[in-house]
N, C-alpha and C positions, 0 to 999 in steps of 0.2 A: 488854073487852080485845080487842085487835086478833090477829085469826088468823094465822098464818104457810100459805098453802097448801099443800095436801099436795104431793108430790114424788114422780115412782116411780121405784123403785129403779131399774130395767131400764133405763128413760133416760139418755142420759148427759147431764150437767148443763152447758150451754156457758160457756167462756168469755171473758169480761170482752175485747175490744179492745184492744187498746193500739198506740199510737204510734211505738214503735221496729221496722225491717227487721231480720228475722234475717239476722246473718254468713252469708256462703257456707262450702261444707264444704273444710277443709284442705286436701284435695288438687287439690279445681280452684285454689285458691290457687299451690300451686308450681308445677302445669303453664303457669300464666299467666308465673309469675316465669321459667320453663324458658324458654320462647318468646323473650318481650325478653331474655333475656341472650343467646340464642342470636343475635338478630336484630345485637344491638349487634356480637356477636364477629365476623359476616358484613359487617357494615359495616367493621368494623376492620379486619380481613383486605382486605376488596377497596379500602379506601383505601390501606391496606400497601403492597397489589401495585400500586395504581397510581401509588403515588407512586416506588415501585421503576422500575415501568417508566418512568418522565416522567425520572428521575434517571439511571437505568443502560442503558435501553435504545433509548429513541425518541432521545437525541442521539448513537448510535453507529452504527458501520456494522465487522462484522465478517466473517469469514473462516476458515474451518478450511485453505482450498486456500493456503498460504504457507510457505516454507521461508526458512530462511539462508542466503544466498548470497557470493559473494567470485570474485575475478578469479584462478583459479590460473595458475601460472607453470610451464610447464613447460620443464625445464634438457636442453640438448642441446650436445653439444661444436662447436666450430670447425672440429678437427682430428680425424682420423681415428687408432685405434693399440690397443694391450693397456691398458687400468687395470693400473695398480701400486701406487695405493692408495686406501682405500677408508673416506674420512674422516666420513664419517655414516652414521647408524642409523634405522627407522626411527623418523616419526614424533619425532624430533628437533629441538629448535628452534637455527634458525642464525640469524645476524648477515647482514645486506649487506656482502658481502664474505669469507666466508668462506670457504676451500678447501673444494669435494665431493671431487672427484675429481680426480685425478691421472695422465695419461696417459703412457705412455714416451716419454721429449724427448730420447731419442739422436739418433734421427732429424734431428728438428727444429734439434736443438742443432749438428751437422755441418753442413746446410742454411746455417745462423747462420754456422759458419766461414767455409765456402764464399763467402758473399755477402758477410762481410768481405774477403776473399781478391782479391774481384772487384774491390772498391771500391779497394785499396791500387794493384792494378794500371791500372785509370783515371784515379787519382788520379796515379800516376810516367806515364800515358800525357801527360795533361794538362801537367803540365810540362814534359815531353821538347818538346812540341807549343809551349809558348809559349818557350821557348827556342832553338826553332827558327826561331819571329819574331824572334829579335833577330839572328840570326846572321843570316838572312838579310834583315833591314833593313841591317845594315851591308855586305853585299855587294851589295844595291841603291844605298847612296848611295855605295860604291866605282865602280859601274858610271855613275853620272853622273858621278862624279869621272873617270873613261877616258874618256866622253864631251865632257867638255868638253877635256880636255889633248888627246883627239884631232882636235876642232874647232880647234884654235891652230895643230897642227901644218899641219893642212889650210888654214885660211887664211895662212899662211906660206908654204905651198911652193906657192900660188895667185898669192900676190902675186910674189915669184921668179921665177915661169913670164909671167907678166906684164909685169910687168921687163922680164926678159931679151928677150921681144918685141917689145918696143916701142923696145930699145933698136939699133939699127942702125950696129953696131961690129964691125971684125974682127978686133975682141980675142975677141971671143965667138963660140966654135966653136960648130959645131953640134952637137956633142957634148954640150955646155953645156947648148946649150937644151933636146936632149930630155931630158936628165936635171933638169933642170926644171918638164917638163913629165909627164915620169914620176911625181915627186913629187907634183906636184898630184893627178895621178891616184889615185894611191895613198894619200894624205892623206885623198882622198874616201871611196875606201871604207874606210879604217879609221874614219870620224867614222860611217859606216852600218852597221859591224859593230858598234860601239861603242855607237850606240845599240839593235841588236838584242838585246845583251848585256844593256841597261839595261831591255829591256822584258822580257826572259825575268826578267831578277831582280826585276823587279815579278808578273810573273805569278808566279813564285815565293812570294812575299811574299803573295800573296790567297791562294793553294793554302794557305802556312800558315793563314793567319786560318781560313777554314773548314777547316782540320785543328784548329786548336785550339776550335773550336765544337763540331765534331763530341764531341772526346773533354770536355768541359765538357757535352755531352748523354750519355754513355758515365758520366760522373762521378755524374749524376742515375740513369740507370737503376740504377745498380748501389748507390745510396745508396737509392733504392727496393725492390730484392731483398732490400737486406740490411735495410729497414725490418719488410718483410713478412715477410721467415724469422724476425725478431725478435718478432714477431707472434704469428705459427703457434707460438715455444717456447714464448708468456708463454700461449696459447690450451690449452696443456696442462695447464693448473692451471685445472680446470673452477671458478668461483667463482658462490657466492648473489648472483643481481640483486637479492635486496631483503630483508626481516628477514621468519622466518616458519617454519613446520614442514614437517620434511619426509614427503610421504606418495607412493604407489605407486614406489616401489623398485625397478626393474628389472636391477641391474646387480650383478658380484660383483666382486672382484678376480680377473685375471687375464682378463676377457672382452674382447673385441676390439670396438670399437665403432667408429661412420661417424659423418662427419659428420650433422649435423640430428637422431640418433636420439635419442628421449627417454630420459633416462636414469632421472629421480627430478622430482618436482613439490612443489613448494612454495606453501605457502597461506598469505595472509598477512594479519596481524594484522586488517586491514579489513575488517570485514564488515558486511552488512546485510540487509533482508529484501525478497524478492520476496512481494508477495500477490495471487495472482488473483482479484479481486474480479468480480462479475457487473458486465455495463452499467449493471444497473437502481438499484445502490451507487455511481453513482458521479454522480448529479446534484449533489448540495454538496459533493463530496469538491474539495479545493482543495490544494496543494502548503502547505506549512507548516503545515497542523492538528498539533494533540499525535495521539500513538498512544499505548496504553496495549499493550504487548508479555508475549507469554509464550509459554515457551519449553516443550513436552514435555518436554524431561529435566530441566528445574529447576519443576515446578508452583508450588513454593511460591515461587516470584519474580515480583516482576513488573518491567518495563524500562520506560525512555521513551526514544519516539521521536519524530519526524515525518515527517511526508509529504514526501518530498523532490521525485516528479517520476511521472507519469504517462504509459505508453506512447505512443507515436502509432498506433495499432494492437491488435486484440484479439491473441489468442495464436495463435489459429488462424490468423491472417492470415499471419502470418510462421513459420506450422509446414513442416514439408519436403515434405509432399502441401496446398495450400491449397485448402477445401472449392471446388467448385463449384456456386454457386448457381444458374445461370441454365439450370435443368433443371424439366422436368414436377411434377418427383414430389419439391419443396421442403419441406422442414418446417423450421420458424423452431426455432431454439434459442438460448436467451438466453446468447450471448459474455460471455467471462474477458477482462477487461485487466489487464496487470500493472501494478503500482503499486510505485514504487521506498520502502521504509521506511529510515531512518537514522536508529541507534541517538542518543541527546543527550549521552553521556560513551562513551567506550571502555571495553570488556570487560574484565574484572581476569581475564586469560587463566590467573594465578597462583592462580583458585578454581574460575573456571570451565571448563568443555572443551568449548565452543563453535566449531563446524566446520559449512561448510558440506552443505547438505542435509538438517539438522534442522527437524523440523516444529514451526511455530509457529502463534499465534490471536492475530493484531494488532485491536484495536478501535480507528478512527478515529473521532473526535467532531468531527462534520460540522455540530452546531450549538450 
Protein backbone atom coordinates (compact mmCIF):
# COMPACT_ATOMS: atom_id res chain seq x y z
CA UNK A 1 0.00 0.00 0.00
CA UNK A 2 1.01 3.34 -0.95
CA UNK A 3 1.85 5.83 2.18
CA UNK A 4 0.42 9.25 2.32
CA UNK A 5 3.56 11.33 3.87
CA UNK A 6 3.47 12.76 7.06
CA UNK A 7 2.34 16.51 7.38
CA UNK A 8 3.29 18.84 10.36
CA UNK A 9 0.74 20.46 11.85
CA UNK A 10 2.67 23.79 12.54
CA UNK A 11 3.23 24.10 8.76
CA UNK A 12 0.93 25.78 6.89
CA UNK A 13 -0.10 23.61 3.97
CA UNK A 14 0.14 25.79 0.47
CA UNK A 15 -2.14 26.38 -1.81
CA UNK A 16 -3.09 25.01 -5.31
CA UNK A 17 -2.53 28.09 -8.11
CA UNK A 18 -4.99 29.00 -9.96
CA UNK A 19 -5.67 31.02 -13.11
CA UNK A 20 -8.08 33.70 -12.15
CA UNK A 21 -6.75 37.91 -10.98
CA UNK A 22 -8.38 38.85 -7.78
CA UNK A 23 -11.05 41.76 -8.16
CA UNK A 24 -9.64 45.17 -6.81
CA UNK A 25 -11.17 46.16 -3.40
CA UNK A 26 -14.56 48.30 -3.68
CA UNK A 27 -13.44 51.47 -2.79
CA UNK A 28 -10.56 52.07 -5.06
CA UNK A 29 -13.27 51.01 -7.51
CA UNK A 30 -15.50 54.23 -6.78
CA UNK A 31 -12.64 56.50 -6.26
CA UNK A 32 -11.76 55.51 -10.06
CA UNK A 33 -15.61 55.97 -11.12
CA UNK A 34 -15.24 59.65 -8.82
CA UNK A 35 -12.31 60.83 -10.93
CA UNK A 36 -13.92 60.21 -14.68
CA UNK A 37 -17.23 61.55 -13.71
CA UNK A 38 -15.43 64.39 -12.18
CA UNK A 39 -13.23 64.77 -15.37
CA UNK A 40 -16.18 64.42 -17.92
CA UNK A 41 -18.20 67.26 -15.60
CA UNK A 42 -14.97 69.51 -16.21
CA UNK A 43 -15.07 69.02 -19.85
CA UNK A 44 -18.62 69.74 -19.97
CA UNK A 45 -18.56 72.87 -17.99
CA UNK A 46 -15.57 74.25 -19.98
CA UNK A 47 -17.21 73.36 -23.27
CA UNK A 48 -20.40 74.99 -21.73
CA UNK A 49 -18.43 78.03 -21.12
CA UNK A 50 -16.83 78.06 -24.34
CA UNK A 51 -19.45 77.73 -26.34
CA UNK A 52 -21.27 80.50 -24.24
CA UNK A 53 -18.40 82.64 -24.83
CA UNK A 54 -18.01 81.86 -29.02
CA UNK A 55 -22.07 82.43 -28.88
CA UNK A 56 -22.54 85.55 -26.26
CA UNK A 57 -19.48 87.01 -25.92
CA UNK A 58 -16.48 87.01 -28.53
CA UNK A 59 -19.20 88.36 -31.38
CA UNK A 60 -20.10 91.40 -28.97
CA UNK A 61 -18.83 94.56 -28.08
CA UNK A 62 -20.40 96.24 -24.88
CA UNK A 63 -20.61 99.22 -22.52
CA UNK A 64 -21.73 100.14 -19.15
CA UNK A 65 -20.54 104.22 -20.13
CA UNK A 66 -24.15 104.79 -22.07
CA UNK A 67 -27.09 106.76 -21.45
CA UNK A 68 -30.45 107.84 -23.31
CA UNK A 69 -30.30 110.79 -24.80
CA UNK A 70 -32.95 113.27 -26.92
CA UNK A 71 -32.64 116.80 -28.32
CA UNK A 72 -34.62 119.02 -25.64
CA UNK A 73 -36.50 122.05 -26.49
CA UNK A 74 -36.38 124.70 -24.68
CA UNK A 75 -39.61 127.28 -24.74
CA UNK A 76 -38.98 131.00 -24.27
CA UNK A 77 -41.47 133.73 -25.29
CA UNK A 78 -41.25 136.38 -28.15
CA UNK A 79 -42.59 139.02 -26.26
CA UNK A 80 -42.03 140.42 -23.08
CA UNK A 81 -45.11 140.93 -20.15
CA UNK A 82 -46.94 139.24 -16.64
CA UNK A 83 -48.30 135.38 -17.50
CA UNK A 84 -52.07 135.25 -16.91
CA UNK A 85 -52.29 131.85 -17.47
CA UNK A 86 -50.61 129.04 -16.67
CA UNK A 87 -51.79 126.09 -18.97
CA UNK A 88 -49.31 123.10 -18.08
CA UNK A 89 -48.19 121.09 -15.24
CA UNK A 90 -45.28 119.45 -14.64
CA UNK A 91 -44.07 116.84 -16.56
CA UNK A 92 -47.20 116.86 -18.70
CA UNK A 93 -47.55 115.65 -22.08
CA UNK A 94 -48.59 118.26 -24.79
CA UNK A 95 -49.37 118.29 -28.50
CA UNK A 96 -47.30 120.53 -31.24
CA UNK A 97 -49.34 123.18 -31.01
CA UNK A 98 -50.68 123.49 -27.95
CA UNK A 99 -51.03 126.62 -25.69
CA UNK A 100 -48.28 126.82 -22.48
CA UNK A 101 -48.43 130.09 -21.51
CA UNK A 102 -50.30 132.95 -21.91
CA UNK A 103 -48.99 136.48 -21.62
CA UNK A 104 -51.17 139.88 -21.14
CA UNK A 105 -51.91 141.11 -24.95
CA UNK A 106 -53.43 144.48 -23.73
CA UNK A 107 -50.48 145.73 -24.48
CA UNK A 108 -49.83 144.20 -27.72
CA UNK A 109 -53.61 144.19 -28.68
CA UNK A 110 -53.58 148.59 -28.49
CA UNK A 111 -50.12 148.39 -30.43
CA UNK A 112 -52.50 146.06 -33.05
CA UNK A 113 -55.06 149.04 -33.11
CA UNK A 114 -52.61 151.62 -33.33
CA UNK A 115 -51.02 150.12 -36.46
CA UNK A 116 -54.33 149.59 -37.91
CA UNK A 117 -55.05 153.27 -37.30
CA UNK A 118 -51.79 153.90 -39.16
CA UNK A 119 -52.70 151.91 -42.18
CA UNK A 120 -56.25 153.51 -42.68
CA UNK A 121 -54.61 156.75 -42.63
CA UNK A 122 -51.92 156.00 -45.46
CA UNK A 123 -54.31 154.21 -47.12
CA UNK A 124 -56.92 157.83 -47.42
CA UNK A 125 -53.13 159.51 -47.70
CA UNK A 126 -52.64 157.44 -50.95
CA UNK A 127 -55.82 158.33 -52.51
CA UNK A 128 -55.98 161.92 -51.53
CA UNK A 129 -52.32 161.58 -53.53
CA UNK A 130 -53.64 159.81 -56.65
CA UNK A 131 -56.41 162.08 -56.93
CA UNK A 132 -54.42 164.55 -56.89
CA UNK A 133 -52.80 163.20 -60.24
CA UNK A 134 -55.97 163.56 -61.92
CA UNK A 135 -56.78 166.92 -61.07
CA UNK A 136 -53.68 168.05 -61.79
CA UNK A 137 -53.28 166.22 -65.19
CA UNK A 138 -56.34 167.91 -66.33
CA UNK A 139 -54.95 171.33 -65.32
CA UNK A 140 -51.84 170.35 -67.22
CA UNK A 141 -53.66 169.59 -70.45
CA UNK A 142 -55.83 172.95 -69.71
CA UNK A 143 -52.37 174.73 -69.70
CA UNK A 144 -51.36 173.41 -73.24
CA UNK A 145 -54.89 174.16 -74.12
CA UNK A 146 -53.78 178.26 -73.09
CA UNK A 147 -50.94 177.42 -74.82
CA UNK A 148 -51.91 176.86 -77.88
CA UNK A 149 -55.12 179.39 -78.14
CA UNK A 150 -52.33 181.65 -76.93
CA UNK A 151 -50.04 180.88 -79.93
CA UNK A 152 -53.08 181.67 -82.44
CA UNK A 153 -53.52 184.77 -80.88
CA UNK A 154 -49.79 185.60 -81.16
CA UNK A 155 -49.51 184.51 -84.57
CA UNK A 156 -52.64 186.78 -85.58
CA UNK A 157 -51.75 189.94 -84.15
CA UNK A 158 -47.99 189.10 -85.91
CA UNK A 159 -49.45 188.72 -89.07
CA UNK A 160 -51.62 192.19 -88.43
CA UNK A 161 -48.50 193.96 -87.32
CA UNK A 162 -47.00 192.75 -90.61
CA UNK A 163 -49.81 193.82 -92.77
CA UNK A 164 -50.16 196.75 -91.69
CA UNK A 165 -46.26 197.41 -92.50
CA UNK A 166 -45.91 196.49 -95.40
CA UNK A 167 -48.81 198.13 -96.37
CA UNK A 168 -48.04 201.91 -97.47
CA UNK A 169 -51.50 203.68 -97.28
CA UNK A 170 -52.83 206.80 -95.47
CA UNK A 171 -55.71 205.20 -94.58
CA UNK A 172 -53.59 203.70 -91.90
CA UNK A 173 -52.67 205.85 -89.12
CA UNK A 174 -49.98 205.40 -87.09
CA UNK A 175 -51.89 204.87 -84.40
CA UNK A 176 -53.04 201.75 -86.26
CA UNK A 177 -49.84 200.43 -86.50
CA UNK A 178 -48.58 200.57 -83.12
CA UNK A 179 -51.48 199.09 -81.86
CA UNK A 180 -50.52 196.43 -84.04
CA UNK A 181 -47.70 196.22 -83.22
CA UNK A 182 -48.48 196.20 -79.46
CA UNK A 183 -50.39 193.27 -80.16
CA UNK A 184 -47.80 191.35 -81.51
CA UNK A 185 -45.86 192.09 -78.60
CA UNK A 186 -48.11 191.24 -76.20
CA UNK A 187 -49.43 187.99 -78.03
CA UNK A 188 -45.63 186.94 -77.55
CA UNK A 189 -45.62 187.09 -74.13
CA UNK A 190 -48.83 185.63 -73.39
CA UNK A 191 -47.78 182.45 -75.71
CA UNK A 192 -44.38 182.55 -72.97
CA UNK A 193 -46.44 182.90 -70.01
CA UNK A 194 -48.53 180.29 -71.20
CA UNK A 195 -46.12 178.00 -71.66
CA UNK A 196 -44.54 178.76 -68.25
CA UNK A 197 -47.86 177.94 -66.94
CA UNK A 198 -47.85 174.68 -68.94
CA UNK A 199 -44.43 173.64 -67.47
CA UNK A 200 -45.23 174.52 -63.85
CA UNK A 201 -48.47 172.10 -64.33
CA UNK A 202 -46.17 169.56 -65.57
CA UNK A 203 -43.86 169.88 -62.80
CA UNK A 204 -46.83 169.81 -60.80
CA UNK A 205 -47.93 166.59 -62.07
CA UNK A 206 -44.30 164.67 -61.31
CA UNK A 207 -44.34 166.32 -57.67
CA UNK A 208 -47.81 164.37 -57.57
CA UNK A 209 -46.38 161.03 -59.03
CA UNK A 210 -43.71 161.02 -56.34
CA UNK A 211 -46.37 162.15 -53.79
CA UNK A 212 -48.34 159.22 -54.63
CA UNK A 213 -45.03 156.83 -54.44
CA UNK A 214 -44.14 158.22 -51.42
CA UNK A 215 -47.52 157.48 -49.47
CA UNK A 216 -47.86 153.79 -51.61
CA UNK A 217 -44.26 153.35 -49.45
CA UNK A 218 -46.13 155.03 -46.31
CA UNK A 219 -49.04 152.28 -47.37
CA UNK A 220 -46.32 149.37 -46.98
CA UNK A 221 -44.62 150.51 -43.85
CA UNK A 222 -47.64 150.87 -41.95
CA UNK A 223 -49.15 147.30 -43.48
CA UNK A 224 -45.78 146.16 -41.95
CA UNK A 225 -46.31 147.64 -38.21
CA UNK A 226 -49.48 146.47 -38.26
CA UNK A 227 -48.18 143.03 -39.60
CA UNK A 228 -45.74 142.93 -36.77
CA UNK A 229 -48.01 144.27 -33.77
CA UNK A 230 -50.21 141.32 -35.27
CA UNK A 231 -47.31 139.26 -34.54
CA UNK A 232 -46.17 140.40 -31.18
CA UNK A 233 -50.32 139.65 -29.93
CA UNK A 234 -50.40 136.14 -31.63
CA UNK A 235 -46.50 135.80 -29.91
CA UNK A 236 -48.51 135.99 -26.45
CA UNK A 237 -49.95 132.70 -26.59
CA UNK A 238 -46.53 130.92 -25.82
CA UNK A 239 -47.29 127.46 -28.03
CA UNK A 240 -45.48 123.54 -28.02
CA UNK A 241 -42.93 123.47 -31.08
CA UNK A 242 -43.45 119.87 -31.19
CA UNK A 243 -45.30 116.76 -29.29
CA UNK A 244 -43.60 115.84 -25.90
CA UNK A 245 -43.50 116.25 -21.90
CA UNK A 246 -43.05 118.90 -20.25
CA UNK A 247 -40.02 119.05 -17.59
CA UNK A 248 -37.98 122.03 -15.46
CA UNK A 249 -40.78 124.48 -14.95
CA UNK A 250 -39.71 127.64 -14.12
CA UNK A 251 -42.57 129.98 -14.21
CA UNK A 252 -45.91 130.73 -12.20
CA UNK A 253 -48.92 132.70 -13.05
CA UNK A 254 -48.66 136.24 -12.49
CA UNK A 255 -44.39 136.41 -12.99
CA UNK A 256 -43.25 138.95 -15.50
CA UNK A 257 -41.07 137.44 -18.03
CA UNK A 258 -38.36 138.76 -21.03
CA UNK A 259 -37.99 137.99 -24.07
CA UNK A 260 -35.64 134.70 -24.73
CA UNK A 261 -36.10 133.63 -21.00
CA UNK A 262 -36.61 129.97 -20.55
CA UNK A 263 -39.57 129.34 -19.41
CA UNK A 264 -40.52 125.26 -19.26
CA UNK A 265 -38.46 122.49 -21.64
CA UNK A 266 -40.01 119.89 -23.35
CA UNK A 267 -38.53 116.49 -24.44
CA UNK A 268 -39.69 114.73 -27.03
CA UNK A 269 -40.99 111.39 -28.02
CA UNK A 270 -37.38 110.58 -29.92
CA UNK A 271 -34.91 109.09 -28.35
CA UNK A 272 -31.80 107.20 -28.44
CA UNK A 273 -28.65 106.06 -26.93
CA UNK A 274 -25.25 107.64 -26.59
CA UNK A 275 -22.60 104.82 -25.78
CA UNK A 276 -18.94 105.68 -25.13
CA UNK A 277 -17.39 102.83 -26.24
CA UNK A 278 -13.27 102.56 -25.73
CA UNK A 279 -11.07 103.08 -29.20
CA UNK A 280 -9.94 99.71 -28.70
CA UNK A 281 -14.15 98.49 -29.36
CA UNK A 282 -14.46 99.95 -32.07
CA UNK A 283 -12.30 98.03 -35.02
CA UNK A 284 -15.46 96.09 -36.52
CA UNK A 285 -17.90 98.26 -35.13
CA UNK A 286 -19.72 99.57 -38.51
CA UNK A 287 -22.93 101.74 -38.62
CA UNK A 288 -25.95 99.40 -39.13
CA UNK A 289 -24.91 96.25 -36.78
CA UNK A 290 -28.12 94.91 -34.54
CA UNK A 291 -27.67 96.24 -30.81
CA UNK A 292 -29.09 94.27 -28.30
CA UNK A 293 -30.18 97.27 -25.51
CA UNK A 294 -31.02 97.40 -21.82
CA UNK A 295 -32.26 99.71 -19.93
CA UNK A 296 -31.57 100.10 -15.83
CA UNK A 297 -34.97 100.74 -14.83
CA UNK A 298 -36.61 97.91 -16.98
CA UNK A 299 -33.71 94.81 -16.42
CA UNK A 300 -36.07 92.46 -17.31
CA UNK A 301 -36.50 94.00 -21.08
CA UNK A 302 -34.49 93.93 -23.61
CA UNK A 303 -34.63 96.43 -26.88
CA UNK A 304 -33.46 96.41 -30.53
CA UNK A 305 -31.48 98.64 -31.94
CA UNK A 306 -28.53 99.66 -34.44
CA UNK A 307 -25.84 101.43 -34.90
CA UNK A 308 -26.72 104.51 -36.51
CA UNK A 309 -23.55 106.64 -36.71
CA UNK A 310 -20.05 107.17 -35.06
CA UNK A 311 -18.42 110.21 -33.69
CA UNK A 312 -15.69 112.06 -35.81
CA UNK A 313 -13.86 112.60 -32.57
CA UNK A 314 -13.21 110.96 -29.12
CA UNK A 315 -15.23 112.80 -26.20
CA UNK A 316 -12.47 114.37 -24.74
CA UNK A 317 -11.62 116.07 -27.97
CA UNK A 318 -14.61 118.17 -28.03
CA UNK A 319 -14.77 118.45 -24.07
CA UNK A 320 -14.65 122.28 -22.76
CA UNK A 321 -10.85 122.08 -21.36
CA UNK A 322 -9.26 119.67 -24.53
CA UNK A 323 -6.40 117.52 -23.00
CA UNK A 324 -3.02 118.67 -23.85
CA UNK A 325 -0.82 116.30 -25.19
CA UNK A 326 2.28 117.64 -26.54
CA UNK A 327 3.90 117.93 -22.86
CA UNK A 328 6.85 116.06 -20.96
CA UNK A 329 4.98 114.20 -18.52
CA UNK A 330 2.23 112.26 -21.22
CA UNK A 331 0.60 109.15 -20.15
CA UNK A 332 -1.57 107.36 -23.08
CA UNK A 333 -5.07 106.58 -21.89
CA UNK A 334 -7.24 104.74 -23.94
CA UNK A 335 -10.18 107.30 -25.50
CA UNK A 336 -14.33 106.98 -25.35
CA UNK A 337 -16.02 107.75 -28.86
CA UNK A 338 -19.49 108.27 -28.78
CA UNK A 339 -21.54 106.04 -30.80
CA UNK A 340 -24.99 107.13 -31.88
CA UNK A 341 -27.68 103.87 -30.98
CA UNK A 342 -31.37 103.85 -32.63
CA UNK A 343 -33.87 102.31 -31.12
CA UNK A 344 -35.78 99.61 -34.34
CA UNK A 345 -39.65 100.49 -33.22
CA UNK A 346 -40.53 103.40 -30.92
CA UNK A 347 -41.17 103.41 -27.29
CA UNK A 348 -44.72 102.41 -26.03
CA UNK A 349 -44.13 105.85 -23.83
CA UNK A 350 -47.93 104.43 -22.57
CA UNK A 351 -45.81 101.47 -20.42
CA UNK A 352 -42.73 102.72 -20.45
CA UNK A 353 -41.04 106.11 -18.60
CA UNK A 354 -38.15 106.43 -20.69
CA UNK A 355 -36.46 109.94 -20.40
CA UNK A 356 -33.32 110.94 -21.22
CA UNK A 357 -30.06 110.38 -19.08
CA UNK A 358 -30.99 106.80 -18.00
CA UNK A 359 -28.25 104.55 -17.79
CA UNK A 360 -28.14 101.86 -20.17
CA UNK A 361 -25.62 98.42 -21.36
CA UNK A 362 -26.12 98.28 -25.39
CA UNK A 363 -24.12 94.97 -26.76
CA UNK A 364 -23.16 95.64 -30.44
CA UNK A 365 -22.44 92.34 -32.61
CA UNK A 366 -19.54 93.32 -34.44
CA UNK A 367 -19.32 89.81 -36.09
Amino acid sequence: MEQKPATDPGIPTPRPATSEVSAPPPQRRHVRVGVIIGVVAVLGIAAAGGRYYLLNVAPYESTDDAFVESYVTYVSPRVSGPVVRLLVNDNQRVKAGDVLVEIDPRDYQTQSNQAGADLAAAQSHLLQARAQITVDQAKAEQQQAAVAVAQAIAERAEADRKRYESVQSPAISASQFDLAKSQAKSGAASVEVARDQAKAAAAQLDLDRAEVETAEAQVQQAQARLEQAALNLSYTKVLAPKDGRVTRRTIEEGAFVQTGQDLLAIVPDQLWVVANFKETQLTRMRPGQPVIIRIDAYPDREFKGKVDSLQAGSGARFSLLPPENAVGNFVKVVQRVPVKIIFDEPLNESELDIAPGMSVEPKVRVK
